[in-house]
C-alpha positions as a Markdown table, in Angstrom:
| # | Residue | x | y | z |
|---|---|---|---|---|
| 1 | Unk | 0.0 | 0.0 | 0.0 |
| 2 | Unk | 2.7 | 2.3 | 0.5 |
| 3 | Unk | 4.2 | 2.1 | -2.8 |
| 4 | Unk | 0.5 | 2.9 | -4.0 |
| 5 | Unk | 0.1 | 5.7 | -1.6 |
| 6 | Unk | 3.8 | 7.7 | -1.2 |
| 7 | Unk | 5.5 | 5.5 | -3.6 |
| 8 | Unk | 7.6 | 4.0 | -0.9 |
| 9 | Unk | 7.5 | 0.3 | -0.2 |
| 10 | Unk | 10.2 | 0.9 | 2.7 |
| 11 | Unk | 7.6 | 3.5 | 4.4 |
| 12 | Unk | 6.5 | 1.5 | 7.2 |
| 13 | Unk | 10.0 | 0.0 | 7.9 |
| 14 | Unk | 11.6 | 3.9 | 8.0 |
| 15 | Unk | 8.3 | 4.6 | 10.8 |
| 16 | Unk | 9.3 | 0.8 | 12.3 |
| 17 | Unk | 13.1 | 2.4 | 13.1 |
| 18 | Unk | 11.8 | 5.9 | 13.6 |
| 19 | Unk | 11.5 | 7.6 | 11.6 |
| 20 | Unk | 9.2 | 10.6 | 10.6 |
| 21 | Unk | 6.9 | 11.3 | 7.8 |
| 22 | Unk | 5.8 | 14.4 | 6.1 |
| 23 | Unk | 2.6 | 16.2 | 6.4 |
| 24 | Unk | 2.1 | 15.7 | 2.8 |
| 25 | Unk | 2.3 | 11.9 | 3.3 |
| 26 | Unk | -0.3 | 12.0 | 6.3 |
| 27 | Unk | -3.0 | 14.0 | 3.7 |
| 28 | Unk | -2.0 | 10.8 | 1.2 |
| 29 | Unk | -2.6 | 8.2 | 3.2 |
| 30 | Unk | -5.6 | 9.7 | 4.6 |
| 31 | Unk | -7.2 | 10.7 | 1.2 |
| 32 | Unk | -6.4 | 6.8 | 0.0 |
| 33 | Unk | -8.2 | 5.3 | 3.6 |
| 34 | Unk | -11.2 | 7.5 | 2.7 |
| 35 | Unk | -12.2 | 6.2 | -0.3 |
| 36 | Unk | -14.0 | 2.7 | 0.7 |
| 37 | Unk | -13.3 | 0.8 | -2.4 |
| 38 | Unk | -9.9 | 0.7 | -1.1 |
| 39 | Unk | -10.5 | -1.8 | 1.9 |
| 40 | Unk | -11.8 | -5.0 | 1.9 |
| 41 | Unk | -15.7 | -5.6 | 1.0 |
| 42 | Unk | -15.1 | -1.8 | -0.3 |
| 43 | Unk | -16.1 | -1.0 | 4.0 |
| 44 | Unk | -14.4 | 1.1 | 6.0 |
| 45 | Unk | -13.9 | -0.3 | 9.4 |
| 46 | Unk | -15.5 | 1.9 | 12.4 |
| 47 | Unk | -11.8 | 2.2 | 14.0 |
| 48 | Unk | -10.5 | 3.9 | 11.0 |
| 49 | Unk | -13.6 | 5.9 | 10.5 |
| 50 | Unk | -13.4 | 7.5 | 13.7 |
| 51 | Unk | -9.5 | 7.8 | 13.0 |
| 52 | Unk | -10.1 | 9.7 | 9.7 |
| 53 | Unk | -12.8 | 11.7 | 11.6 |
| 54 | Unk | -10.3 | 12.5 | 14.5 |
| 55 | Unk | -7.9 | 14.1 | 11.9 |
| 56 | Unk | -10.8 | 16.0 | 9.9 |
| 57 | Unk | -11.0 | 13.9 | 7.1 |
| 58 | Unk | -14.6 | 11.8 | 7.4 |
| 59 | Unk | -14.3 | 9.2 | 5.2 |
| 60 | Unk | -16.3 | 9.5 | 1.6 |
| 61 | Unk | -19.2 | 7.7 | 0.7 |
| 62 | Unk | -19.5 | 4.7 | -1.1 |
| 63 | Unk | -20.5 | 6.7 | -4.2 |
| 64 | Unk | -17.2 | 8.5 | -4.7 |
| 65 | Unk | -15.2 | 5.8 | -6.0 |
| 66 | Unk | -12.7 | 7.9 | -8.3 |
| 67 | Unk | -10.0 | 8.8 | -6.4 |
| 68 | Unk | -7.2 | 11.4 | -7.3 |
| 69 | Unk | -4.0 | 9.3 | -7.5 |
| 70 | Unk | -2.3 | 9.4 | -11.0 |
| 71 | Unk | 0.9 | 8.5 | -12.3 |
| 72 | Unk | 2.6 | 9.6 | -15.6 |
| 73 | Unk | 1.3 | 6.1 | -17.0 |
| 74 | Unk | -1.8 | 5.4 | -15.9 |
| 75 | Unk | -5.1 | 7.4 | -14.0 |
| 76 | Unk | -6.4 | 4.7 | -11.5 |
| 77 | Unk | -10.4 | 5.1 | -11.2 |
| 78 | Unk | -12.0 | 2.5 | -8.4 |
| 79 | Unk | -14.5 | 1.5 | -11.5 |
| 80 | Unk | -12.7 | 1.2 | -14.0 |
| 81 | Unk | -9.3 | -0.8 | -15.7 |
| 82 | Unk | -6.5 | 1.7 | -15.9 |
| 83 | Unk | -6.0 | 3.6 | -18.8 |
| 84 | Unk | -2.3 | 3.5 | -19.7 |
| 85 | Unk | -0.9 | 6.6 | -22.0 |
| 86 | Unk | 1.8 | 6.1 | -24.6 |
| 87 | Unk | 4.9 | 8.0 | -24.1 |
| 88 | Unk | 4.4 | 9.8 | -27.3 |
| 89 | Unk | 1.1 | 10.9 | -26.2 |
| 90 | Unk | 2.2 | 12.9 | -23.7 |
């Protein structure tokens, strides 16, 4: 999840020998654990509800399923397959 998120799959290991993280990476994470097609059964557990809600980001409802993370390849929508861009194209 962390390479999705902050493109860093050694994220949690650098918070595991401690340490810190930006704010920009806290709005990230908390914008991806918002959307609830991005936990299991597309549900967002009460724990992490009231988490997001303690940090002022409620999470979204079930109806907002395109989220905001892009790449220079590929737009990721909840709904639909990825649409890849040719280099040329750009």
């Amino acid at each position: 999840m962390a390479t999705i998120v902050v493109n860093s799959g050694a994220f949690f290991n650098r918070l595991r020998e401690g340490k810190t993280f930006s704010v920009g990476n806290l709005e990230k994470f908390a914008a991806w654990f918002r959307v609830p097609a991005n936990w299991p059964d597309r549900t967002i557990p009460q724990d992490a509800a009231a988490a997001l809600i303690s940090i002022g980001r409620p999470p979204l409802p079930a109806s907002t399923m395109p989220h905001p993370y892009r790449t220079s390849d590929a737009l990721v929508d909840c709904n639909r397959a990825a649409v890849f861009q040719s280099k040329a194209a750009r």
